[in-house]
LOVORO-646122 format. One record per residue (C-alpha): residue number from 1; x negated, y negated, z. Coordinates in nm, 4 decimals, padded with zeros to 6 digits. Last residue first. Example, Ala and Ser with C-alpha at 12.3 -4.5 7.8 and 13.67 -1.06 7.14 Angstrom:
{2,{-01.3670,00.1060,00.7140}} {1,{-01.2300,00.4500,00.7800}} 
//
This chain:
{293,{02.2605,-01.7043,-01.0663}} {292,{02.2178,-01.8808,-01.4100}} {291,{01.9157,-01.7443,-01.5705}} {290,{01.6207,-01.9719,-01.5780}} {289,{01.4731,-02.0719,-01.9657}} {288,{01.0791,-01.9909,-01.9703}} {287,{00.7817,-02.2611,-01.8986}} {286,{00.4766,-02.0456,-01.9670}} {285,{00.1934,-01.9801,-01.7123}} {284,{-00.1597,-01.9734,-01.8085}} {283,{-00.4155,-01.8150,-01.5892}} {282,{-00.7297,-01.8056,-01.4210}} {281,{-00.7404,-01.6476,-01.1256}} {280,{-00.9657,-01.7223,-00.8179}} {279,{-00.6904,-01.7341,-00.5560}} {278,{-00.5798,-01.3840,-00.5963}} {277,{-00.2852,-01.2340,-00.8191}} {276,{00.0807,-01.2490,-00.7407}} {275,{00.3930,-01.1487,-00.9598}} {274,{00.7263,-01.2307,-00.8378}} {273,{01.0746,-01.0281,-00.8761}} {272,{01.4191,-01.1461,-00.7124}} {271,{01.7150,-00.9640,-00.7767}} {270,{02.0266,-01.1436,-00.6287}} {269,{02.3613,-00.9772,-00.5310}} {268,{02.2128,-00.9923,-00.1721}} {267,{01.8414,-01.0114,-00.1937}} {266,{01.6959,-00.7289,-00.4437}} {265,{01.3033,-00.6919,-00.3949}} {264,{01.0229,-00.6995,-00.6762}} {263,{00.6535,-00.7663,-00.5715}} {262,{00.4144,-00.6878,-00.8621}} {261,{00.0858,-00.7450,-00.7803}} {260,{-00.1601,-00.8804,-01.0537}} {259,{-00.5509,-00.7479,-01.0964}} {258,{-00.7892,-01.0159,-01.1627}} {257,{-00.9807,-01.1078,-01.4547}} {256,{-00.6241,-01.1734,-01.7039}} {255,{-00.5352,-01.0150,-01.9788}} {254,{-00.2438,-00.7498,-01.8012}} {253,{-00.1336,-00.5692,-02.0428}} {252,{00.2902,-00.5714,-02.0756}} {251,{00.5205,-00.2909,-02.1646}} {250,{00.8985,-00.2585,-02.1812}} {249,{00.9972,00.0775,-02.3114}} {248,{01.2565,00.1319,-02.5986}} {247,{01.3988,00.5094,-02.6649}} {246,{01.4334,00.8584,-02.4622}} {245,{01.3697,00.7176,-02.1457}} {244,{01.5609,00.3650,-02.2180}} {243,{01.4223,00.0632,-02.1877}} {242,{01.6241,-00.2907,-02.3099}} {241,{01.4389,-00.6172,-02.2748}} {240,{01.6596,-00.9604,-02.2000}} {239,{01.5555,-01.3110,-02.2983}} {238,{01.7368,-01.2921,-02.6290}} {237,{02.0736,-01.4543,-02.4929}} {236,{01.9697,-01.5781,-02.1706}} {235,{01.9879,-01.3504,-01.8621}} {234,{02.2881,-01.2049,-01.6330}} {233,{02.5566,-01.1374,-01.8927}} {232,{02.3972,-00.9402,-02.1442}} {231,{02.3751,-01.0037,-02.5123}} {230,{02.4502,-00.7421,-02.7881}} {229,{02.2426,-00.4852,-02.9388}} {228,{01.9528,-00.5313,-02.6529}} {227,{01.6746,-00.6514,-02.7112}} {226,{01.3184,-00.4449,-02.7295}} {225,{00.9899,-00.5007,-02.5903}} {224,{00.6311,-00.3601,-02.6364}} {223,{00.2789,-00.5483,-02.6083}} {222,{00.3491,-00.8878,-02.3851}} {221,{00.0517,-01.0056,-02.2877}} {220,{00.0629,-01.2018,-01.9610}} {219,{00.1355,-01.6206,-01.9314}} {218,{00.2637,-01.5571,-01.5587}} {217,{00.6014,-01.6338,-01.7016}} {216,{00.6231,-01.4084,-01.9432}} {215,{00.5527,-01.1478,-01.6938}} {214,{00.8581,-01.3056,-01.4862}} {213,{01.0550,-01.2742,-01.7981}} {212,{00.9953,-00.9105,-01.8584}} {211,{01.0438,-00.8226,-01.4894}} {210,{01.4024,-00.9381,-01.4881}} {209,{01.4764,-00.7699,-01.8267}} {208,{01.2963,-00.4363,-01.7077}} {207,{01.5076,-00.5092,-01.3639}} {206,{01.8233,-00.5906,-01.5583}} {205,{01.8111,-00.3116,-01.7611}} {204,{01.7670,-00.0549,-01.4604}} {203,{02.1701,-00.1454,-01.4765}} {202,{02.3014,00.2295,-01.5537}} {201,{02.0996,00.4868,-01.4281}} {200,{02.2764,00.7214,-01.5376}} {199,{02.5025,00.6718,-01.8049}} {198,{02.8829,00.4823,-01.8704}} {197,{02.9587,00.3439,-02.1970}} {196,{03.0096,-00.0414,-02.3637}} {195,{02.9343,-00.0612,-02.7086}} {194,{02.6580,-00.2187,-02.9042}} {193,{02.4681,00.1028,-03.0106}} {192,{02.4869,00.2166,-02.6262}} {191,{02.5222,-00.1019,-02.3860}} {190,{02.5303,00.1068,-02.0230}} {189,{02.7791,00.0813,-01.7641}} {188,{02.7185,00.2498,-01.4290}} {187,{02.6643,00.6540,-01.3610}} {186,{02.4115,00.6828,-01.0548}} {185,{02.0311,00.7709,-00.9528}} {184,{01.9327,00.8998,-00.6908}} {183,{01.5812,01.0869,-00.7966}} {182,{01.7775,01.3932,-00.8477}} {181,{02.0826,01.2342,-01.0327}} {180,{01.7868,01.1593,-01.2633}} {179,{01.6288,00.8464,-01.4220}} {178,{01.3156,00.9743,-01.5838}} {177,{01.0131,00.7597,-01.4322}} {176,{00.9963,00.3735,-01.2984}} {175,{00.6227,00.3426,-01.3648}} {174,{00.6316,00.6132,-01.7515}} {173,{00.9309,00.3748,-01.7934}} {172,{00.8683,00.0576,-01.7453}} {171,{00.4709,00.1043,-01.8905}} {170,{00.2035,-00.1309,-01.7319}} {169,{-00.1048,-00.1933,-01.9123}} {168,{-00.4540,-00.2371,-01.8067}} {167,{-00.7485,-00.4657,-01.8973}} {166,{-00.7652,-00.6051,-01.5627}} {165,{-00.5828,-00.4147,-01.2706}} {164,{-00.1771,-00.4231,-01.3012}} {163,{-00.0786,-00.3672,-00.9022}} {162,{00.2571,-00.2191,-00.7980}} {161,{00.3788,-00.3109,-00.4920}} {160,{00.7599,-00.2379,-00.5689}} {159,{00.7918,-00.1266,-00.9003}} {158,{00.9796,00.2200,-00.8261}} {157,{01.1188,00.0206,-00.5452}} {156,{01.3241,-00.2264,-00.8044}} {155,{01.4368,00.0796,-00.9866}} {154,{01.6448,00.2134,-00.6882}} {153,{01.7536,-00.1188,-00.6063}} {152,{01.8983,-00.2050,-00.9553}} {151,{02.0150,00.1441,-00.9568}} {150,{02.2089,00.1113,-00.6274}} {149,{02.3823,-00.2017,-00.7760}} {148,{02.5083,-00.0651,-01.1003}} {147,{02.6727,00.2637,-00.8795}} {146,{02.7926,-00.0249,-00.6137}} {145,{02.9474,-00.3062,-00.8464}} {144,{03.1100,-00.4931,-00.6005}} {143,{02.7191,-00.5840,-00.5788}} {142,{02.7739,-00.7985,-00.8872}} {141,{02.4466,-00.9097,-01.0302}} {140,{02.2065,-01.1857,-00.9802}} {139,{01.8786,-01.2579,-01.1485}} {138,{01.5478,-01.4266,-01.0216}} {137,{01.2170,-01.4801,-01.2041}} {136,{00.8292,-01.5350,-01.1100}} {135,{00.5391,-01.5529,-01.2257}} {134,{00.1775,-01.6560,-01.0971}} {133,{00.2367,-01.6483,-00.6959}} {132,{-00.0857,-01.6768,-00.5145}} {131,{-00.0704,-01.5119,-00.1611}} {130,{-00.1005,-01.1201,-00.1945}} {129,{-00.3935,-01.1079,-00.4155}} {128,{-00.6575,-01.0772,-00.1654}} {127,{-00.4553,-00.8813,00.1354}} {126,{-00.3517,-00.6324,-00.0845}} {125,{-00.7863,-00.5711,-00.1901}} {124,{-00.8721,-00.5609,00.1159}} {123,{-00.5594,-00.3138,00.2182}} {122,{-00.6289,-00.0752,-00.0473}} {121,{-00.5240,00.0006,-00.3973}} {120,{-00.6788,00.2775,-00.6356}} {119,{-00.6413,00.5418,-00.3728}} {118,{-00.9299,00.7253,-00.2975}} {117,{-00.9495,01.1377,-00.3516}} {116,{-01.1377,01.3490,-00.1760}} {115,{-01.2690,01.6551,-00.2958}} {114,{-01.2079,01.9778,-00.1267}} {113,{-01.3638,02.3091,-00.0513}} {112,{-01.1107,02.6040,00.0352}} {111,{-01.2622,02.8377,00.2827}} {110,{-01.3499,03.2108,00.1826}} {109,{-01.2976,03.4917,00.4005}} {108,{-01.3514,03.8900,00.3857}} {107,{-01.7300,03.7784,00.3665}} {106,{-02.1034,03.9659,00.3375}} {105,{-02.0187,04.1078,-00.0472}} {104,{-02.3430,03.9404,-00.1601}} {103,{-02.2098,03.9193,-00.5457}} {102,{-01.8524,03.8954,-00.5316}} {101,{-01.8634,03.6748,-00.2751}} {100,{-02.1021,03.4476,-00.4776}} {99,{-01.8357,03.4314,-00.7500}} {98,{-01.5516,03.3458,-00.5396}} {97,{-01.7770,03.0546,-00.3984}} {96,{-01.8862,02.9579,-00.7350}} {95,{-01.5122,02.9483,-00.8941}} {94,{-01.4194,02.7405,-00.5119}} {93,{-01.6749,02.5073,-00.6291}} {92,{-01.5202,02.4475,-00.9914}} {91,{-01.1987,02.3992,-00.8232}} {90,{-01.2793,02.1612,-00.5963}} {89,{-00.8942,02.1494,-00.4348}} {88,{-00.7734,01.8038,-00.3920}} {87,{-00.7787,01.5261,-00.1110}} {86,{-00.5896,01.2426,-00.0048}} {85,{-00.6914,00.8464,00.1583}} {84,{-00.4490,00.6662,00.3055}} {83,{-00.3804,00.3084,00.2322}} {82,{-00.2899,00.0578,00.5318}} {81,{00.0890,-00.0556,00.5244}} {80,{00.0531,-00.4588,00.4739}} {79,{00.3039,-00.6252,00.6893}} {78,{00.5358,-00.8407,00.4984}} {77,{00.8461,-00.7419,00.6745}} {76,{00.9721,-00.5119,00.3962}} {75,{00.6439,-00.3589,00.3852}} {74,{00.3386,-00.4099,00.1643}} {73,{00.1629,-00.1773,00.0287}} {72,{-00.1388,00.0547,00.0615}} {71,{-00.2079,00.2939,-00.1952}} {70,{-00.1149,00.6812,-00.0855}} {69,{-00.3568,00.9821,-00.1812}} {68,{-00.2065,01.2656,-00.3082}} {67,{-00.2639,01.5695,-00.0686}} {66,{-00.3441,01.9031,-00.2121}} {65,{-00.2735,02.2309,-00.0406}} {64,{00.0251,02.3801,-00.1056}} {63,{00.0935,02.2765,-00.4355}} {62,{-00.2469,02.3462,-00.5291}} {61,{-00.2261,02.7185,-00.4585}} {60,{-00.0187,02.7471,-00.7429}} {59,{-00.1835,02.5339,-00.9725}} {58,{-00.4876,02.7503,-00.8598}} {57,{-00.3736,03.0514,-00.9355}} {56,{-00.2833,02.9844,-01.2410}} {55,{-00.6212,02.8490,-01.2987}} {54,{-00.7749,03.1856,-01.1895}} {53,{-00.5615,03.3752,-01.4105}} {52,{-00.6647,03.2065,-01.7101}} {51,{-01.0156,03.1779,-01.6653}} {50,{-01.0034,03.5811,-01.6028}} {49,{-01.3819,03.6724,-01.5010}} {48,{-01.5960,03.9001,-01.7577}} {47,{-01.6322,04.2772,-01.5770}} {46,{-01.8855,04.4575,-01.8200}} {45,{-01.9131,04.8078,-01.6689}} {44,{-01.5749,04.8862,-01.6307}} {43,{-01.3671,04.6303,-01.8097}} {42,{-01.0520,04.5080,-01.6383}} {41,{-01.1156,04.1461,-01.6618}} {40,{-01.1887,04.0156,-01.3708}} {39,{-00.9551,03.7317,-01.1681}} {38,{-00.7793,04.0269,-01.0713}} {37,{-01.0577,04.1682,-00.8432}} {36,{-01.0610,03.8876,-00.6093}} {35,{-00.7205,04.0261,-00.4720}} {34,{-00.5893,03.7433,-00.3109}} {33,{-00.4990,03.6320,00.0544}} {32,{-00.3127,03.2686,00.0871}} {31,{-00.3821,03.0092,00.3576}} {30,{-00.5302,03.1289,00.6713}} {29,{-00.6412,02.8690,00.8927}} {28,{-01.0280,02.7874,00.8994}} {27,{-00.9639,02.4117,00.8052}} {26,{-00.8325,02.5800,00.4901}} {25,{-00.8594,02.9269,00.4233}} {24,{-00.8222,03.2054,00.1646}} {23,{-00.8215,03.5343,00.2617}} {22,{-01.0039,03.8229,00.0567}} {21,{-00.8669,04.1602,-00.0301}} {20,{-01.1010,04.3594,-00.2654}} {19,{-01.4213,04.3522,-00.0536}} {18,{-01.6846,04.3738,-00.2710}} {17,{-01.8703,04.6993,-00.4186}} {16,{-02.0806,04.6311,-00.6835}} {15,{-02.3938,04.7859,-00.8459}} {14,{-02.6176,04.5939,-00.9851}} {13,{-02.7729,04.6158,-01.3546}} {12,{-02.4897,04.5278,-01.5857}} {11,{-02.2950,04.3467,-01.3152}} {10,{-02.6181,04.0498,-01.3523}} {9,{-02.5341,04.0067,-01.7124}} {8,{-02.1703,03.9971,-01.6286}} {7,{-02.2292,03.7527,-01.3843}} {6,{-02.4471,03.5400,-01.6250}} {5,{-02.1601,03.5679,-01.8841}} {4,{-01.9071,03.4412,-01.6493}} {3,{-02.1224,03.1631,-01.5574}} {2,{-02.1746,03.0078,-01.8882}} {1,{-02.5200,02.9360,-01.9954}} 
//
C-alpha cells in the first residue's frame, strides 16, 4: 500500500502536533532546516504528502551533499591513483524518517542517511589490464597551432583512463561531452559541409579519428562512424571519423571478455592513443595503414 495513503489513514484517527521546523544533518552538523509541513498537502483532516515538493527538495539538497565516486587512474607518471569511493542521499529512507517524525513528534533533528556508491574501476582491476597493449595509433599536429592544439589535449583527457567493460559501448561524444568555452574549449578550424570555418572545439576530430583507428586496430566493433566531407591532413584518406555534438558520433562496443583501457596522451605535436586489456584476452588485431607523422 502506498505510504502516503497509510499516513493519511493513520492522520484520520490521531491527532498531530509535530514540530514544524526541523534541521537536517549530516555527520550531526546542521545542513538545511525545512518546514516538514510543506511536503503535505494542505488538506485539514486528510494531509497526503507532496511527492513533488519533496523531490525538489532533494535535488536541491543533493548538490550539497552527494559525493560522486572517483575511478582510479593512472597518472602522468604511471602511478595508479587509488579509486575513492562516494555516497548519495537514500532518499526513500530519508521519506520514512520524515514520516516517522511526523508521527512520534520526539525530534527537532533528522540526519541524512546515505548510500554508498562504488566506482566502476579500481586499482585491482587498473593494475590487471594496464600491461597488454591491443591497439594502438599515433598522429601529429601543428602545435604552432595553439587554439587546435589545446583541444586535442583537452579531448585527449576526457578519454584518458577510460575503461570499455564487456558488452559495452563507448560514445565520443556523450565520453568527451558538449564542447563549451566553459569546459576550455577554443575556436580552431573546423571542415563544415566541405569548407574550411572556425568553431569551438576545433581539432577534437583528430582524437575521434585517432581513437577510431586504434579501435580498429584492437579488432573491436565498430557500430557508428562518419567521414569527413573532404580529407584531412593528419590520417589516410577515409581513415578519419568526424563527431560533432549536434551531428556524427564515433562509437565502438567492445566484443571482447575483458574490459579495454583507453590510454590517450599528446607527446609534443604527436597524439599518441593505445588501448590495453589484461593478459588473458582474446583478440584479433587488424593490420591498418599508419599516418605519416
Amino acid at each position: 500500500m502506498n505510504l502516503s495513503w497509510i499516513l493519511a489513514a493513520w492522520l484520520a484517527v490521531q491527532p498531530v502536533d509535530t514540530p514544524e521546523e526541523i534541521t537536517i544533518t549530516k555527520d550531526s552538523m546542521p545542513v538545511t532546516t525545512i518546514n516538514q509541513l510543506d511536503f503535505f498537502h494542505p488538506y485539514t483532516d486528510l494531509p497526503i504528502f507532496d511527492e513533488q515538493k519533496y523531490q525538489q527538495f532533494l535535488d536541491q539538497l543533493d548538490k550539497k551533499i552527494s559525493s560522486a565516486a572517483k575511478n582510479a587512474r593512472i597518472d602522468t607518471n604511471g602511478n595508479i591513483l587509488p579509486e575513492e569511493t562516494g555516497y548519495k542521499i537514500d532518499r526513500q529512507a530519508l521519506k520514512e524518517r520524515i514520516y516517522s517524525n511526523f508521527f512520534n513528534q520526539n525530534t527537532t533533528s533528522i540526519e541524512i542517511p546515505l548510500m554508498t556508491i562504488y566506482p566502476k574501476v579500481d586499482s585491482e582491476l587498473l593494475s590487471d589490464i594496464r600491461n597488454k597493449q591491443i591497439g594502438r595509433y599515433i598522429t601529429s599536429f601543428n602545435p604552432q597551432n595553439k587554439n587546435r592544439s589545446f583541444n586535442i589535449k583537452l579531448a585527449a583527457e576526457a578519454i584518458n583512463n577510460y575503461v570499455v567493460f564487456p558488452g559495452e559501448t563507448f560514445s565520443f561524444n556523450k565520453v568527451v561531452g558538449k564542447r563549451t568555452i566553459a569546459k576550455g574549449y577554443l575556436k580552431a578550424p573546423v571542415i563544415v559541409r566541405g569548407e574550411f570555418s572556425e568553431d569551438i572545439g576545433g581539432g577534437i576530430c583528430q582524437v575521434s579519428s585517432t581513437l577510431f583507428n586504434a579501435v580498429d586496430n584492437a579488432g573491436l566493433a565498430i557500430v557508428q562512424r562518419f567521414s569527413h566531407s573532404r580529407d584531412v591532413h593528419y590520417i589516410p584518406p577515409g581513415r578519419d571519423a568526424t563527431v560533432s555534438w549536434y551531428g556524427p558520433d564515433f562509437v565502438f562496443k567492445n566484443k571482447y571478455q575483458q574490459p579495454v583501457l583507453i590510454r590517450a596522451r599528446t607527446l609534443g605535436h604527436l597524439l599518441i592513443i593505445n588501448l590495453y586489456s589484461s593478459e588473458g584476452i582474446h583478440y584479433k588485431p587488424r593490420k591498418i595503414p599508419n599516418a605519416i607523422y
